[in-house]
C-alpha positions in Angstrom: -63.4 -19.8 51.4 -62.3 -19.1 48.1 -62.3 -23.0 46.4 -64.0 -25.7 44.7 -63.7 -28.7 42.0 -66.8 -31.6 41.3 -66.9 -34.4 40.0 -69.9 -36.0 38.4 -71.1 -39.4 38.5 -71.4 -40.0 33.8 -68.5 -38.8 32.1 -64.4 -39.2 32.7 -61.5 -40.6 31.0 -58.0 -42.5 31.7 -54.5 -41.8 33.3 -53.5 -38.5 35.5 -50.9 -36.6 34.5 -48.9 -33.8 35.3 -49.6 -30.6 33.5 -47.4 -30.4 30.8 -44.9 -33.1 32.1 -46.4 -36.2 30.7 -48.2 -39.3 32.1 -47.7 -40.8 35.5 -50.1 -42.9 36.6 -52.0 -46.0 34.7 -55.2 -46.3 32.9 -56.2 -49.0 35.1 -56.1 -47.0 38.5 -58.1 -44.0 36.5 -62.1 -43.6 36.1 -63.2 -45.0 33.2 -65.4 -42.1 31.5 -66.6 -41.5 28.3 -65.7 -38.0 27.2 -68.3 -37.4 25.2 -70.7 -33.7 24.6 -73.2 -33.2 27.2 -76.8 -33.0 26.1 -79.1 -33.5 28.9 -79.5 -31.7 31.8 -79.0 -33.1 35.3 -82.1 -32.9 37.4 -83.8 -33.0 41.3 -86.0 -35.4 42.8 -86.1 -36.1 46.4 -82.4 -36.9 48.2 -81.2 -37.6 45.0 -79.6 -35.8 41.7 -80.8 -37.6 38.1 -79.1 -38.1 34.6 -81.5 -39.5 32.4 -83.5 -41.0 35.0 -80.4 -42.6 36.6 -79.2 -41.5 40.2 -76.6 -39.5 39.7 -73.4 -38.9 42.2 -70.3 -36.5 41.1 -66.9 -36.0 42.7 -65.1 -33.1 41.4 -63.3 -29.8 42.3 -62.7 -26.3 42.6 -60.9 -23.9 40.5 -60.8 -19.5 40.9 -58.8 -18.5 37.9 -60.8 -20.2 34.6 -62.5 -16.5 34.3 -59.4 -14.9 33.9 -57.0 -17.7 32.9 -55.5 -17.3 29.1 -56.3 -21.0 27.1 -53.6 -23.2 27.9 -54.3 -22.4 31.7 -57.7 -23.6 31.1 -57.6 -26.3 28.7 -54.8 -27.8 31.3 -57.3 -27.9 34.4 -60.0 -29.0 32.3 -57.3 -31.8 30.7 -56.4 -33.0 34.3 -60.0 -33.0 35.2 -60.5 -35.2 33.1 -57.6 -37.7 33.6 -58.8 -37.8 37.5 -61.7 -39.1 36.2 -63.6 -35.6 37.2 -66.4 -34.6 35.6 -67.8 -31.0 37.2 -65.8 -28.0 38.2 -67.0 -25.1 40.2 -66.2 -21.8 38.7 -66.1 -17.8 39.2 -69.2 -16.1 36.9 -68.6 -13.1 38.3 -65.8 -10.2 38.2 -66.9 -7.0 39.5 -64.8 -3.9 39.0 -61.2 -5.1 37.1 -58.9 -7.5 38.1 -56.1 -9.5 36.5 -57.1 -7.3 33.5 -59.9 -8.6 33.1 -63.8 -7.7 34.2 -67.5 -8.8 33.8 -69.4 -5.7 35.6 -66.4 -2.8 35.7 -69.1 -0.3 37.3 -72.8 -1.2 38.5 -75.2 -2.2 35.5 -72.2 -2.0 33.1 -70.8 -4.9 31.2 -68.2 -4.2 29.1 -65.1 -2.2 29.3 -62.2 -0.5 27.4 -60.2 -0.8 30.0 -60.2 -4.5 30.2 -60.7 -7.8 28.8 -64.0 -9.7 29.1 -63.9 -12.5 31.5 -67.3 -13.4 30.1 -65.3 -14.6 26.9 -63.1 -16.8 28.7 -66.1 -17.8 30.8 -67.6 -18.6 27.5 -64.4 -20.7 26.2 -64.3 -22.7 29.3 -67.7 -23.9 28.7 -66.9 -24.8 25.2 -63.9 -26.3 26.4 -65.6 -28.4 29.8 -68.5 -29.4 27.1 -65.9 -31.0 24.8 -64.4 -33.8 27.4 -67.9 -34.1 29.1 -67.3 -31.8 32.2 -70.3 -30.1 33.6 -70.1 -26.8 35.6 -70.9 -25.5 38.6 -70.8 -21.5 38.1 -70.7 -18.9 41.3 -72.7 -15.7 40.7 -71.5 -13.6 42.8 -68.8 -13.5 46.3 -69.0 -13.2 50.0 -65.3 -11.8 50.0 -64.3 -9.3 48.1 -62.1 -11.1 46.2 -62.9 -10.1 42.3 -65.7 -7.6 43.8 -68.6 -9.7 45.4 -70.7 -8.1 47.4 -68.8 -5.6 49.0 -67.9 -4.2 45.6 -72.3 -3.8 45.2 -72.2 -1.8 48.6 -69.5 0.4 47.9 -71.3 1.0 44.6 -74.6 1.6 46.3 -72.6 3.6 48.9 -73.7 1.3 51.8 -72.1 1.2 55.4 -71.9 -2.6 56.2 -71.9 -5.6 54.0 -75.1 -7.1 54.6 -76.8 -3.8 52.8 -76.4 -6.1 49.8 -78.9 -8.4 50.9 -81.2 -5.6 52.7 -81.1 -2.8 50.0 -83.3 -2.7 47.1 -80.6 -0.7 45.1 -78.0 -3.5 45.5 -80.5 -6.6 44.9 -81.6 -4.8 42.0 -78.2 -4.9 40.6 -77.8 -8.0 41.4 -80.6 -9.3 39.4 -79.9 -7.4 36.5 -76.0 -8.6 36.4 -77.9 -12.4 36.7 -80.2 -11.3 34.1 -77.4 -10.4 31.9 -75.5 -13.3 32.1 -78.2 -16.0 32.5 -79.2 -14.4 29.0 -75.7 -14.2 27.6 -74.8 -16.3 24.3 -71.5 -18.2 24.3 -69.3 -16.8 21.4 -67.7 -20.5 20.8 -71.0 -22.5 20.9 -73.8 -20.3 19.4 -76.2 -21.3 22.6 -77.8 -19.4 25.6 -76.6 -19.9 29.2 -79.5 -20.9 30.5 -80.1 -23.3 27.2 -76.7 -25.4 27.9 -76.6 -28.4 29.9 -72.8 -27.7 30.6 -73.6 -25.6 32.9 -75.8 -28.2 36.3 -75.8 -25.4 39.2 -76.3 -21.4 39.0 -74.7 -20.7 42.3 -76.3 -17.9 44.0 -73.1 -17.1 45.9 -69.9 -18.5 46.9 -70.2 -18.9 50.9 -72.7 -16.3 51.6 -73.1 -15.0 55.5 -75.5 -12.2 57.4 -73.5 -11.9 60.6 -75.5 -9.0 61.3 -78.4 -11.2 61.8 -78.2 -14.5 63.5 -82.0 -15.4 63.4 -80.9 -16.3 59.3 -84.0 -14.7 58.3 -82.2 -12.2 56.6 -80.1 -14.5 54.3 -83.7 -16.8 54.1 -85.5 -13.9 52.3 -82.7 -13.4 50.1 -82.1 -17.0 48.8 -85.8 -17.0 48.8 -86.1 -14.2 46.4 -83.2 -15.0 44.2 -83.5 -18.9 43.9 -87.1 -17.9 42.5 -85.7 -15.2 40.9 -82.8 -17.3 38.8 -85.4 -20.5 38.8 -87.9 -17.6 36.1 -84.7 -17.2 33.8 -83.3 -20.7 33.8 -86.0 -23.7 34.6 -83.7 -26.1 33.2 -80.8 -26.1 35.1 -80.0 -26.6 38.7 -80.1 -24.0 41.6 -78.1 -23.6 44.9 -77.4 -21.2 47.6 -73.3 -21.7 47.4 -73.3 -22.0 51.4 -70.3 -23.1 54.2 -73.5 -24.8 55.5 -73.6 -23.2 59.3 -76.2 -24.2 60.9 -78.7 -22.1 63.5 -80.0 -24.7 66.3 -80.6 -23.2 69.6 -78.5 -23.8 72.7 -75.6 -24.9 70.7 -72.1 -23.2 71.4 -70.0 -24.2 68.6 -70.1 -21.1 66.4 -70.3 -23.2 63.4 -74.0 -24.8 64.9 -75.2 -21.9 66.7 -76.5 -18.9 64.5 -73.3 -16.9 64.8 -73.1 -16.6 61.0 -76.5 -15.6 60.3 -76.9 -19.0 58.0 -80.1 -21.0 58.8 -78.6 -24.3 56.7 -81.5 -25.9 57.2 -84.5 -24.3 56.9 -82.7 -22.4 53.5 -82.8 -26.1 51.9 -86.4 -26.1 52.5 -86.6 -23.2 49.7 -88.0 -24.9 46.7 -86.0 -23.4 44.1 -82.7 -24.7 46.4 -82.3 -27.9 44.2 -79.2 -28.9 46.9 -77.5 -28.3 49.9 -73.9 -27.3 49.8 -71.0 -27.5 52.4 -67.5 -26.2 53.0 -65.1 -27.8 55.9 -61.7 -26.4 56.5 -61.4 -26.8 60.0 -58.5 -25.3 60.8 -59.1 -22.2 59.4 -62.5 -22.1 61.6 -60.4 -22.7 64.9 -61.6 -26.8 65.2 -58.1 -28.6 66.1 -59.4 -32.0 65.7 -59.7 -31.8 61.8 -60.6 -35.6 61.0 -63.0 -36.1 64.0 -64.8 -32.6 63.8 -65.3 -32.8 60.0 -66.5 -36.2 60.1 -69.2 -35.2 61.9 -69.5 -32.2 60.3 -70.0 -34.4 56.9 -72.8 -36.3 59.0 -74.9 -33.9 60.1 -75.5 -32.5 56.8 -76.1 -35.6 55.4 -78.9 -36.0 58.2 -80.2 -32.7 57.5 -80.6 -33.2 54.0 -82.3 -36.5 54.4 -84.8 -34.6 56.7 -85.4 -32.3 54.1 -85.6 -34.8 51.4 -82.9 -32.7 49.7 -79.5 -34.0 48.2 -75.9 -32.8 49.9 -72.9 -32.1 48.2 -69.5 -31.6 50.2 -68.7 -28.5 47.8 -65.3 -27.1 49.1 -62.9 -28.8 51.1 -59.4 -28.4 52.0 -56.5 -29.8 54.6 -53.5 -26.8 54.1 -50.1 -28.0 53.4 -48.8 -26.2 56.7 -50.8 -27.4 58.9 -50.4 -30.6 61.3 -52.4 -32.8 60.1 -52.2 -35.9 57.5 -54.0 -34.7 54.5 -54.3 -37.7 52.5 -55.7 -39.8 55.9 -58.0 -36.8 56.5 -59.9 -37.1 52.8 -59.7 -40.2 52.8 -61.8 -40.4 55.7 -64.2 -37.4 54.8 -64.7 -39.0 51.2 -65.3 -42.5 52.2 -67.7 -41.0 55.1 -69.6 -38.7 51.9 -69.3 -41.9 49.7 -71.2 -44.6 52.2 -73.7 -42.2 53.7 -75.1 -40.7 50.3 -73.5 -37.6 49.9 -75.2 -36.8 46.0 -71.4 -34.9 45.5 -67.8 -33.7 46.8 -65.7 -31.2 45.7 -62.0 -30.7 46.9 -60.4 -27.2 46.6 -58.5 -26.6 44.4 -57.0 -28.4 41.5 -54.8 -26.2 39.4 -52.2 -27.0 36.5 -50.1 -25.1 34.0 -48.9 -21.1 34.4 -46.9 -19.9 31.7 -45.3 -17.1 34.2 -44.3 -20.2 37.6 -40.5 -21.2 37.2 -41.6 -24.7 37.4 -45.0 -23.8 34.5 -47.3 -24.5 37.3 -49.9 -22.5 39.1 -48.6 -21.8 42.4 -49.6 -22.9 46.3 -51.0 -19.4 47.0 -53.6 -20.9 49.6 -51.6 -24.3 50.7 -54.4 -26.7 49.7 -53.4 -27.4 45.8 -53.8 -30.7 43.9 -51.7 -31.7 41.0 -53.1 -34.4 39.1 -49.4 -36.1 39.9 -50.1 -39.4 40.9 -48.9 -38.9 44.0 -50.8 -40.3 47.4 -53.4 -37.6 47.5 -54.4 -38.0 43.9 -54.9 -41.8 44.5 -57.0 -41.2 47.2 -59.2 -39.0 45.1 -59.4 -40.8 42.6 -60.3 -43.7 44.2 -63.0 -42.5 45.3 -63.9 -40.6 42.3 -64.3 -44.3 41.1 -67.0 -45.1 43.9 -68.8 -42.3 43.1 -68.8 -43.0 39.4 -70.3 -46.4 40.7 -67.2 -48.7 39.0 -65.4 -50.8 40.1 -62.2 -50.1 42.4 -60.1 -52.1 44.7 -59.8 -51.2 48.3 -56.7 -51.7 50.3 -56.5 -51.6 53.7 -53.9 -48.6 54.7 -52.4 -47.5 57.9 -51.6 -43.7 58.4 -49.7 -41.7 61.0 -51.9 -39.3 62.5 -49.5 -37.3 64.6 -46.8 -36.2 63.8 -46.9 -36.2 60.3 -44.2 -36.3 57.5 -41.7 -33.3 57.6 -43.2 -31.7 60.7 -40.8 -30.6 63.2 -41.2 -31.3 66.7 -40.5 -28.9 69.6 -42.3 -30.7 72.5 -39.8 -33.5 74.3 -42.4 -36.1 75.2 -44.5 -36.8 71.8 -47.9 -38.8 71.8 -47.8 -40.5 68.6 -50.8 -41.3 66.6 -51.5 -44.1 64.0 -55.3 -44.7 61.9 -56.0 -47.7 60.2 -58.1 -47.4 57.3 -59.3 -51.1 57.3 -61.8 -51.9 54.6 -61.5 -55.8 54.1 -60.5 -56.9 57.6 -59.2 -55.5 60.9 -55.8 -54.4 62.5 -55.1 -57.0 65.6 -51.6 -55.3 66.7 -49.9 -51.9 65.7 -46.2 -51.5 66.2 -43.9 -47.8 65.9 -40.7 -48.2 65.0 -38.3 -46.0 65.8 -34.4 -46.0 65.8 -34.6 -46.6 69.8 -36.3 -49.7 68.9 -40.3 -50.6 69.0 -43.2 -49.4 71.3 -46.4 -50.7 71.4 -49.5 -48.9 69.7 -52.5 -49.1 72.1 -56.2 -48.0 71.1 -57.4 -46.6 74.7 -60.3 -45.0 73.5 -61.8 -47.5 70.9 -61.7 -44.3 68.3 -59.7 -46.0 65.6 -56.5 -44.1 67.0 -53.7 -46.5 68.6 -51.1 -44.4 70.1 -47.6 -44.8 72.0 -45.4 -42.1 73.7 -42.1 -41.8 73.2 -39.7 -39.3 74.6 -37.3 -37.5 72.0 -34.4 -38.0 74.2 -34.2 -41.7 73.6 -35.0 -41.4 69.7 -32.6 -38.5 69.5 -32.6 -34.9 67.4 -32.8 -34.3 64.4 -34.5 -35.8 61.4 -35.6 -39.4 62.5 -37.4 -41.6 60.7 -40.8 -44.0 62.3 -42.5 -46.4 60.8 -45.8 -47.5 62.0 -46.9 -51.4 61.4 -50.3 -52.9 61.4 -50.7 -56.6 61.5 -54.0 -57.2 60.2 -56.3 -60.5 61.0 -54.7 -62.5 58.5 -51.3 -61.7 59.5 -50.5 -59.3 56.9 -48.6 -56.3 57.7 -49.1 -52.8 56.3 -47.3 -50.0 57.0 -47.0 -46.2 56.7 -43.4 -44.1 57.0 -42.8 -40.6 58.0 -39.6 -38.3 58.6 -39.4 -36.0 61.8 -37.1 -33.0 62.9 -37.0 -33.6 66.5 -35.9 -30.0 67.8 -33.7 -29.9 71.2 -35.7 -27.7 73.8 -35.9 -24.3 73.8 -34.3 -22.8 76.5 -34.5 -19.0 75.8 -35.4 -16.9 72.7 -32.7 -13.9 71.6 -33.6 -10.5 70.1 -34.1 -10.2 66.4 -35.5 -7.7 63.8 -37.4 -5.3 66.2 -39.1 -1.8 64.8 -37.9 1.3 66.5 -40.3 4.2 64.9 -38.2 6.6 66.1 -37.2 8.0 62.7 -40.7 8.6 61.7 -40.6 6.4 59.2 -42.8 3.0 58.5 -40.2 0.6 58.1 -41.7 -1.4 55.6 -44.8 -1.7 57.1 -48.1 -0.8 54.4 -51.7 -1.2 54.9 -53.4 -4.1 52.9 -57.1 -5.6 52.8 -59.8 -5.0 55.0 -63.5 -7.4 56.2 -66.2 -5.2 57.3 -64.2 -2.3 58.4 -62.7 0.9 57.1 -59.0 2.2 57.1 -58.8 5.8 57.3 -56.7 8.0 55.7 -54.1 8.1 56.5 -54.1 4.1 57.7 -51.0 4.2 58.8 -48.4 7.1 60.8 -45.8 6.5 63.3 -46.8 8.7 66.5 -46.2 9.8 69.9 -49.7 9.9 71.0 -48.8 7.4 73.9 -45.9 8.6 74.9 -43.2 7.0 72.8 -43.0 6.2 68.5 -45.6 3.3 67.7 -47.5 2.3 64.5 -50.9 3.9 64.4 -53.3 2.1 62.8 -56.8 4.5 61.8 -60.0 2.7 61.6 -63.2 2.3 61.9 -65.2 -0.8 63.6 -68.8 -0.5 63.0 -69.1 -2.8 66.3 -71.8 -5.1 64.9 -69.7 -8.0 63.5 -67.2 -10.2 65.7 -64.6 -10.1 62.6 -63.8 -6.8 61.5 -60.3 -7.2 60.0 -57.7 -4.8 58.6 -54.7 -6.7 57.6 -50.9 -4.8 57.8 -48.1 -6.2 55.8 -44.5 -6.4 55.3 -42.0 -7.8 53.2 -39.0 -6.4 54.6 -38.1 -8.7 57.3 -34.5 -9.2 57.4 -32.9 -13.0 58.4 -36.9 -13.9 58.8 -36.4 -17.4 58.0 -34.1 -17.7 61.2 -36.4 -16.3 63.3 -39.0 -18.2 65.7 -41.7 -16.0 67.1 -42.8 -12.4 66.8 -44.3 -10.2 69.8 -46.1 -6.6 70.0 -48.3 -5.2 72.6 -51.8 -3.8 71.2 -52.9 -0.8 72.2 -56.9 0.2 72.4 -58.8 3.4 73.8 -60.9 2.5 76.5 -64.5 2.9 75.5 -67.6 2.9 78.3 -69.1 -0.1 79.3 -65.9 -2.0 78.2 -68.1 -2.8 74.6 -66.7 -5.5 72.5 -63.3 -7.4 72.3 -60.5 -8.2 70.0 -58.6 -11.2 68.1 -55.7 -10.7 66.6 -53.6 -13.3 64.9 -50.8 -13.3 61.8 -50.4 -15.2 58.5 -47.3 -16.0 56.5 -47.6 -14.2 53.0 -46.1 -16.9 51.7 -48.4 -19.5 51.3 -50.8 -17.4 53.0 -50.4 -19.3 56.2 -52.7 -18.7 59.3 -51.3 -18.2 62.8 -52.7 -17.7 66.2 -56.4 -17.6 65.2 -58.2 -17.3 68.1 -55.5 -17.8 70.3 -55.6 -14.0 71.4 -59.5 -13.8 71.1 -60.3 -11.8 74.1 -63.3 -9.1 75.7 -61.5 -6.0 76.3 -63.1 -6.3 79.8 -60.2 -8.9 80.6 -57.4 -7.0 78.8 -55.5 -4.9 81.0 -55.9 -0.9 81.4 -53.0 1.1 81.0 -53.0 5.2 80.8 -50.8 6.2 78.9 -50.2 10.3 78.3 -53.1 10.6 80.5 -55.5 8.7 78.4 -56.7 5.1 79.4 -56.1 1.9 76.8 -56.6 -1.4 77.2 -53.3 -3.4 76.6 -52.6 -6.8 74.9 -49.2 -8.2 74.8 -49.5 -10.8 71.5 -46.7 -13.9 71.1 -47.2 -15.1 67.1 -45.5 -18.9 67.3 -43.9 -18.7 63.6 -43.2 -22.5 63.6 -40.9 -23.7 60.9 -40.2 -20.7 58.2 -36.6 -21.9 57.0 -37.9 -22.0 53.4 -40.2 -19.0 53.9 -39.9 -15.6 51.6 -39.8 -12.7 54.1 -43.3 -11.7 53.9 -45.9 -11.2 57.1 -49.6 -10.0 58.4 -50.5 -8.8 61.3 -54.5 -9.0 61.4 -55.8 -6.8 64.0 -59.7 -7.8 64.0 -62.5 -6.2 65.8 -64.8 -8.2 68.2 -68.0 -6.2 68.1 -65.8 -3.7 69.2 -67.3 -0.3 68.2 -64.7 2.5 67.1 -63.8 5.4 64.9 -60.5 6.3 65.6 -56.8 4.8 66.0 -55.1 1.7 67.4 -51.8 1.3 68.4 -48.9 -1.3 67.9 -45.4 -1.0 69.9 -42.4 -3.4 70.6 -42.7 -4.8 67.3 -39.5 -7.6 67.8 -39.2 -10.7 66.0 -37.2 -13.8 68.1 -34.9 -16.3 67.6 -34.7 -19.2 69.4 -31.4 -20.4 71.7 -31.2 -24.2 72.6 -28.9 -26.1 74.8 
């Protein structure tokens, strides 16, 4: 994704606090750590990271913005860092072309700019700044995404075709290595030494979450890690090196996407590179389509651990992130993930993000762009982290048996009538021997069917009533003590029928609102967008181009125009696309919320064009999809959508078509 924070097992300090509203939690729940200058370097030997000879674990986290941030926006992360008790960051070291006014490479194999400030220099202060409260860095040299340029800033510049000419074309890796070169070299301003002399700085990153989807052997991304792990491991013996990866992994006759190749990332045979120092992993599993967060990350979190051990490398757990919109229990799920890192040797782990103070929010802090923010508040999420930032750090900590509601969780409304609900007992000193729910129809019993940890009970809305109802969940434990964990539900009456809303007649010509936005491996044309009567009747034309070799090649359409939005319940359109021979490729659209950036319908519509249906339409054959977006609860939502139209392999150079744009409102009994 676009995350990460660390924290390392030597240096930290007391209390959390809020940035720039005081303390709120106590030194004694805080990691003790010495924030002291860094002055040696951490090192690799077998499974396990070294300090001064010691094993050395971090927990830590993930911040985008430090490049480009002005000082208080810095020092504040780096402040709250440290009062978590985290001790390494992960960082941007790269800004190619200009953004937020500032840049690091505005043009290929140029550095500086009039145009622009240097986000070297504030690179250069937030190493000054990490190195005075002991925080060591992790620092990403270049993207996957295009966010701040990455590599499909160096194939535009090289005037390549598909994004994976950055790791096949001489011209591109050459840049590449001299933009390394250049900063690897560089002399901080505040601190008088070289880059590659400053123990601040643990990792060079060779990228944040690189893939070669155009080759799922992974011997394409191999070479290149290869080449530039040696190549960074010449300029900078002294510090540490890894690849940056999601951590996909290529074993044959697997079908999860994430195991199977798909991405062109061979995990495990890259950590066998002996410049790779350490293996790193992302998990956001809702974003990658795996509905069962806790379970499927768990055992995503294993099998890297295994991996590394067969490798005789360490793991870290680099980026991970539970969004605030989505259904699950966020605190539950890392506490689970970082207790399963913690007891099976995971060397770090890394949430995304941790942010703090901006000087332009109403409320002087950064905002939720993404959903998956931290505040160092003291709030239930930080006291899991920082719990187990304590483990990690090897201190001393207390651990309390907790009980969790798994489903449904606090806030969420509920539209389904009959509601399975799900409770998790975290039990560390001894185990649960009866759970209760509580509900304001009285008590149900809490049965664990499947011997998963999960006790369960169904209860039908009806009898607990609409509306916002409160349940409790009880654990008695072995010794008779009972812990306990309280949520707030909307129960929603059922839907009986849905009534017409905003809904986009193009008869006028014009766009109503709607504009082009980014694009993944494929092309707008120009123009993108044009109402027309190629089918028949006004629609939205979208012109593209698909290459075909890639199964996500996105082009994102926004708008912000969407009037009574937060009433509304659902949004339809039908998709049109020309027919091509041999039915080649397929489709999967979905929508996002552009507030909060909210994914919805991923995969849900993912379909080969061979099963769509064919329509002709002015005597020219499509293939239709009629698309349903569930919009879920947007009562506090600005009115601000995407549609995604992404390319399956699909191959084309030419024009899609949307019609019967209509967003929906729900009618109850």
């Amino acid at each position: 994704m676009k995350k990460t924070l660390i924290w390392l097992g030597t240096v930290g300090l007391g209390t959390a606090i809020l940035a720039g509203c005081g303390s709120t939690t106590g030194g004694a729940d805080a990691p003790v750590i010495a924030a002291e200058p860094i002055t040696d370097f951490v090192s690799q030997s077998g499974e396990q990271l070294l300090l001064n000879g010691e094993a050395f674990r971090f927990s830590g986290t993930n911040n985008y913005y430090m490049h480009y941030g002005d000082n208080k926006a810095i020092t504040t992360v780096l402040d709250d860092a440290q009062k978590m008790g985290l001790n390494v960051i992960r960082v941007w070291g790269f800004m190619d072309g200009i953004s937020h006014g500032h840049t690091m490479q505005p043009e290929m194999g140029v550095y500086s700019s009039t145009e622009a400030k240097s986000g070297l220099e504030r690179l250069d202060f937030t190493i000054a700044e990490a190195n005075k409260r002991g925080i060591r860095l992790v620092i990403a040299l270049t993207n996957n995404w295009g966010d701040f340029g990455g590599m499909p800033q160096y194939v535009n510049w090289i005037g390549g075709d598909h994004h994976d000419d950055f790791y096949r074309e001489a011209e591109a890796r050459e840049a590449y290595k001299n933009y390394v070169a250049h900063v690897l070299s560089h002399t901080n301003k505040y601190t008088g030494v070289a880059y590659v002399e400053d123990p601040t700085i643990m990792t060079w990153e060779l990228a944040n979450e690189p893939r070669a989807q155009s080759d799922t052997s992974g011997e394409l991304l191999y070479a290149w890690a290869k080449e530039m792990s040696d190549y960074v491991r010449e300029l900078a013996p002294k510090q540490l090196i890894a690849l940056g990866s999601e951590g996909f992994f290529t074993r044959p006759g697997e079908e999860d996407w994430a195991y199977n190749g798909n991405e062109g990332v061979d995990w495990e045979r890259i950590l066998t590179l002996s410049n790779i120092n350490y293996g790193t992993f992302h998990l956001y599993p809702e974003h990658w389509g795996k509905h069962n967060a806790e379970q499927w990350g768990t055992q995503w979190i294993l099998d890297h651990i295994d991996a590394g051990k067969v490798a005789n490398k360490p793991v870290v757990l680099e980026e991970y992130g539970i969004g605030a919109a989505e259904p699950f229990n966020r605190d539950f799920i890392y506490d689970k993930w970082t207790r399963t890192a913690y007891e099976n040797g995971a060397a770090g782990t890394m949430f995304w993000i941790l942010t703090s103070y901006d000087k332009n929010a109403s409320d002087k802090l950064y905002p939720d762009y993404d959903g998956f923010r931290v505040l160092a508040d003291g709030g239930r999420t930080n006291q899991v982290l920082t719990r187990h930032t304590k483990q990690m750090l090897g201190q001393p900590v207390e651990l309390k048996d907790s009980v969790y509601f798994t489903y449904p969780v606090d806030n969420l409304s509920v539209t389904d009538q009959t509601v399975t609900v799900q409770s998790y007992v975290m039990s560390y000193k001894e185990q649960p021997t009866e759970l209760l729910l509580r509900t304001p129809a009285g008590n149900y019993p809490m049965e664990d069917s499947d011997k998963d940890g999960y006790y369960s009970a169904e209860i039908k809305v009806e009898d607990i009533g609409f509306g916002e109802q409160q349940l409790i969940t009880v654990a008695t434990m072995e010794s008779g003590k009972r812990i306990t964990d309280k949520i707030t539900v909307k129960f929603d009456r059922p839907i009986t029928g849905y009534k017409m809303g905003p809904s986009f007649d193009f008869s006028s010509g014009d766009l109503l609102g709607w504009q082009k936005e980014g694009t993944w491996q494929a092309k707008w044309k120009n123009p993108a967008l044009e109402v027309s009567s190629d089918l028949g009747s006004p629609m939205l034309k979208l012109n593209l181009v698909w290459s075909g070799k890639n199964d996500w090649e996105e082009l994102k359409l926004r708008n912000m125009r969407i009037k009574n939005f937060q009433q509304q319940n659902r949004f339809t359109y039908d998709l049109y696309i020309p027919v091509n021979d041999g039915d080649k490729g397929g489709v999967r659209p979905y929508a996002a919320l552009g507030d909060g950036w909210v994914k919805l319908g991923v995969d849900k519509y993912r379909k080969q064009v061979s099963e769509l249906e064919k329509v002709t339409k002015n005597g020219k054959q499509y293939y239709k999809q009629e698309v349903v977006i569930e919009l879920g609860d947007i009562s506090g939502k600005a009115p601000d959508i995407f549609i995604a139209v992404v390319g399956d392999k699909l191959p084309m150079d030419g024009s899609v078509y949307l019609d019967n744009i209509r967003f929906e409102e729900a009618t109850y009994d």
